[in-house]
N, C-alpha and C positions, 0 to 999 in steps of 0.2 A: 341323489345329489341335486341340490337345488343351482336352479341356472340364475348364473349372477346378467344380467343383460347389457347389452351393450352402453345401452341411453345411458344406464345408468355409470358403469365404467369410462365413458366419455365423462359425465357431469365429476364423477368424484376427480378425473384427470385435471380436468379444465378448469376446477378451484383449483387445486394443486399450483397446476401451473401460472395462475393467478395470485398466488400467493408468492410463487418464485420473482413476479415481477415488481412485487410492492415496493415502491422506492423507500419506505420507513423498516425493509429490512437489507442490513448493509452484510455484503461478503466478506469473509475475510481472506488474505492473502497473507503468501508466506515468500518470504527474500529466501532466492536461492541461490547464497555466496557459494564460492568453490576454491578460494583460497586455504585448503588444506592438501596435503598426501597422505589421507589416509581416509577420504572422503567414498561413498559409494559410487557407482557408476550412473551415467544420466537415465540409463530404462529403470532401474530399483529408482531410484531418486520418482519418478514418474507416478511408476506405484507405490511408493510411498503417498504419495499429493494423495492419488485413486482411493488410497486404503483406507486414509484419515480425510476423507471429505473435504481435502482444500483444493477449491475450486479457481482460485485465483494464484499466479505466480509473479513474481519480479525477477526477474532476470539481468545480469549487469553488462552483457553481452551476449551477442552473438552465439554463442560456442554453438559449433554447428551439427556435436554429438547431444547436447541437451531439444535443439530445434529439435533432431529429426527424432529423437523421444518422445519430442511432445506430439509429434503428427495423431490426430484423430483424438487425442485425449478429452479433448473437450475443456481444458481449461485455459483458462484466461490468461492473457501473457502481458507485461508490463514489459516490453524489450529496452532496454539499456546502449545506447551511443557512449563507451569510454570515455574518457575527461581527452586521454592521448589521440582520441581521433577526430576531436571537434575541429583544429584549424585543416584538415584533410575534408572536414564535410563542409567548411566556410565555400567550397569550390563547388559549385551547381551540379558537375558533371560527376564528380565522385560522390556528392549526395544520392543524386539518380543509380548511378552504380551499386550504391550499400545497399541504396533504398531494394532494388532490383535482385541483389543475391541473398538479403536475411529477410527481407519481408517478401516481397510478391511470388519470391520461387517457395515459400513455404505456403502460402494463404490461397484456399481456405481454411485445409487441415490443423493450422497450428491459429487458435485465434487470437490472434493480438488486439489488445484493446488498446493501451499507448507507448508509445516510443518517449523515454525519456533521454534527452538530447543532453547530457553531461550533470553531476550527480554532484552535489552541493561546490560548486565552482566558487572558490574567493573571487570578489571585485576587484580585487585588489593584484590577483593573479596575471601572467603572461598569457591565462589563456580566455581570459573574460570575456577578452576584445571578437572571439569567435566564437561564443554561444549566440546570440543574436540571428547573424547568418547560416549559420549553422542548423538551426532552428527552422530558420524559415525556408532554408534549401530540405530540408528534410520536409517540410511540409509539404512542401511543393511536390515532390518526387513522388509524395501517396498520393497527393491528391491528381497529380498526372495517372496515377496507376489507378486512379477510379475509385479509391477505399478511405477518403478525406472523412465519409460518415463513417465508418465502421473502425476507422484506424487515428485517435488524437495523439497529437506531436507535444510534448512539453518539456518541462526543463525540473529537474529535483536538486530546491534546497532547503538550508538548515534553517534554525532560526536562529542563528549570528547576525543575520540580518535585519530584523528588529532590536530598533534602540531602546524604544520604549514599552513595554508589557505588564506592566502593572498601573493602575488597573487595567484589563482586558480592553475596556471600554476605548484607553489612552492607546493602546497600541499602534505603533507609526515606526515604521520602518528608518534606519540609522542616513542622516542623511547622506553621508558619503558613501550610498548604493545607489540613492535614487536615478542618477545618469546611467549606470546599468542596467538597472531593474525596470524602472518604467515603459522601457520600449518594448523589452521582454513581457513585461504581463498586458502591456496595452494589444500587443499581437493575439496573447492566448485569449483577450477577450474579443476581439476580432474573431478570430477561428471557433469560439464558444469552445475552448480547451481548458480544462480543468490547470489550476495549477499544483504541482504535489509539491508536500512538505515530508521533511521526516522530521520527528516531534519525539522527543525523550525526555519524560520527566526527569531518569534518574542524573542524567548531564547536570540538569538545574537543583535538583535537592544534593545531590553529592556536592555542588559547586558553594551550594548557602544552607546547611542543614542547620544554622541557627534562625534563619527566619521559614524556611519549609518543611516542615515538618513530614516526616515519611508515611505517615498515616493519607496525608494531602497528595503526597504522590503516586500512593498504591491502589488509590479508590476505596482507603479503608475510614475515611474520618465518618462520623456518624450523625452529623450535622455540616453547614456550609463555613467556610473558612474566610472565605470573601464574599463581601457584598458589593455591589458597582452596580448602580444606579436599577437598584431595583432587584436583580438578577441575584440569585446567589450560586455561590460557587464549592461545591464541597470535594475538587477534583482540579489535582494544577493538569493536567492533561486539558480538559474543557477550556480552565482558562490562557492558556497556550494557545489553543486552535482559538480561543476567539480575539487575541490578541490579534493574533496573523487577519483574521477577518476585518478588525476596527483598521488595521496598517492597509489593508488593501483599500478599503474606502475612503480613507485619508490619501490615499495616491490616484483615486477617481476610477477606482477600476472594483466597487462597493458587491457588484454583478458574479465576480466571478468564484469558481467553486473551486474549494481545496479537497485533494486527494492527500490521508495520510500514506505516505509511499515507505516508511520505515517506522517502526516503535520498537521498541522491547526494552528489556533488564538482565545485567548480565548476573551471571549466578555463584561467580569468585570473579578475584583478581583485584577490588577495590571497597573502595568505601562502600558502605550499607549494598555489598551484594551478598546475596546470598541466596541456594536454592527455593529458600520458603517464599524470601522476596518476590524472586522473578516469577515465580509458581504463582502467589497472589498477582501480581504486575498482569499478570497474562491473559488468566482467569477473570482478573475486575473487567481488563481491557477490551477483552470479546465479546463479553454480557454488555459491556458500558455503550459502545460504539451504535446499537440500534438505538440508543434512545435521543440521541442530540446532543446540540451544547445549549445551553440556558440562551444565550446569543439566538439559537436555530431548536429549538425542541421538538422532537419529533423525527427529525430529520437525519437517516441514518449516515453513517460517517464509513465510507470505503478506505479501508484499514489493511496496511499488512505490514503484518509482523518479523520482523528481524531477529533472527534469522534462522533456517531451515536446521543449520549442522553447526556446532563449534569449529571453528578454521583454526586449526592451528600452526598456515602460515599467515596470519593475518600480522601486521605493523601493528607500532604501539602499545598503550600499553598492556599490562598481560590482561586485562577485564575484556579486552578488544576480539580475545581468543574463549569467550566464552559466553555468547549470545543467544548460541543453540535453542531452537528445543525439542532436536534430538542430538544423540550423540554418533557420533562417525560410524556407529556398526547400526544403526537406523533403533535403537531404543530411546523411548521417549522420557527425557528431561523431566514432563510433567504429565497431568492428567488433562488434557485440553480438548473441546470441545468442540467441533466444527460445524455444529449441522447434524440435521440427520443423516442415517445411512442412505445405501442407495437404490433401496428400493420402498416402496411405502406399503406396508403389510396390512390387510382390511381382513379380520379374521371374527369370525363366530361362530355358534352351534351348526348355522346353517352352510357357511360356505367359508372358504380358504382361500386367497387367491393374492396373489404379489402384481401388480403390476409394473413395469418399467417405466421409472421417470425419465423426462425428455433429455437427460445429461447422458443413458442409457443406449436410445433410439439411435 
């Protein structure tokens, strides 16, 4: 048996691992709703992420049978602040409080990467007036706990909040947000906190399929559909996220970086769904995301996908209860691609040997 050497088992790891950190490859993440009764439990739910190489999760809460699932797993957690408990976290001390029972009693073992502080909140709502505080009592509460680097504070919304989006270039946010919104993202640029959006082409092609055409929204057209000042654009997804991007610089805040925090297509229940749809939607959308937007090229786009299971207590309408991609007994929807497995297999005539990647260790 030939001896494979250490040097050299250290050098094949250390590219490896080099490779894991390259910023022009983006993770994908997967939404893990739980609005059904007939859903699996949080440890399968776990192994499931384990089995299918999804390394990143969103979470919409707390639920403290998914935390303690996740302990040791190694993936990534986007923790979720309910819309119902922002005016409770406006109060310092019951910020400190949450901050202290869902995050620091779980961390290290559960890695939270960010807390999103209320999930597409109307301006226009009763409860607007406490994401702000809210926000920033939650920031404070980590960054008292010592985890301000390891742990960003933000807020998830839709893009109802751009007025303008065509072209990309024009994109400017509606003005009657801007007295909510500005203090909000001047904060996240403050803290260097990403801001997340959740982006759904099918929203806008279902909404106007006489000017967007579904090819434009699948990742399927075969050339660019839009052109804006130079750029072109063969993907309304691209030009979405770069809309949000021109609105952000038009509000002086040009610096700061979007997390997609939701996407997908549902695969019944409405206009142009259907399982081949969402299957392409899915498939374009994983391959698509490492490569950039015409706006940012090269630069990969941290993505997660909506959502893990169809809910079928989900509100609204019936397409609402079909986002899945899997279905409630854990078989998968579609054929989808996460990554490689998890181990990295180095095989020839002369030697055999697996080693374990550091998601492993």
């Amino acid at each position: 048996m030939a001896i494979f050497s250490l040097s050299m088992a250290a050098m094949l790891l250390l590219g490896l691992l080099t490779a894991n950190l390259d910023p022009t490859v983006a993770q994908i993440g997967v939404c893990y709703g739980m609005l059904g009764n007939n859903l699996p439990n949080a440890r399968e739910v776990i192994n499931l992420y384990k089995s299918n190489n999804i390394k990143r999760m969103r979470l919409y809460d707390p639920n403290q049978q998914a935390l303690q699932a996740l302990r040791g797993s190694n993936i990534e957690v986007i923790l979720g602040v309910p819309n119902d408990q922002l005016q409770n976290l406006a109060n310092p001390s019951k910020a400190q409080s949450w901050v202290r029972s869902n995050v620091v009693a779980y961390w290290p073992t559960v890695r939270f990467r960010y807390i999103a502080v209320g999930n597409e909140v109307p301006p226009s709502s009763s409860l607007a007036r406490f994401v702000l505080p809210a926000l920033v009592n939650v920031f404070n509460a980590v960054r008292s706990a010592g985890l301000e680097s390891q742990i960003k504070v933000s807020i998830a919304i839709d893009m109802t909040l751009i007025g303008v989006s065509y072209p990309p270039s024009a994109g400017a946010f509606r003005g009657d947000v801007r007295s909510y919104l500005d203090p909000i993202i001047g904060h996240l640029a403050w803290a260097r906190t990403p801001l997340l959006a959740n982006i759904y082409t099918y929203f806008s092609y279902s909404g106007n399929p006489r000017d967007i055409s579904l090819s434009y929204a699948l990742f399927t057209s075969p050339s660019p559909i839009v052109w804006d000042q130079g750029r072109g654009y063969q993907n309304l997804f691209d030009a979405m996220l770069d809309s949000l991007y021109s609105a952000l610089e038009k509000a002086g805040q040009g610096g700061l970086e979007v997390v997609v925090s939701e996407s997908g297509w549902p695969s019944a229940g409405g206009f142009g769904t259907s399982v081949d749809n969402a299957a392409t939607y899915l498939s374009n959308l994983i391959k698509h995301v490492q490569k950039g937007t015409p706006k940012s090229p090269g630069k990969a786009i941290e993505t997660y996908l909506f959502a893990l299971f169809d809910e079928n207590q989900k509100s609204g309408p019936e397409l609402e209860r079909h986002f899945g991609l899997f279905s409630p007994n854990k078989q998968p929807k579609y054929q989808l691609h996460f990554g490689e497995g998890r181990h990295w297999n180095i095989a020839s005539k002369e030697y055999n040997a697996t080693f374990p990647l550091k998601s492993d260790m």
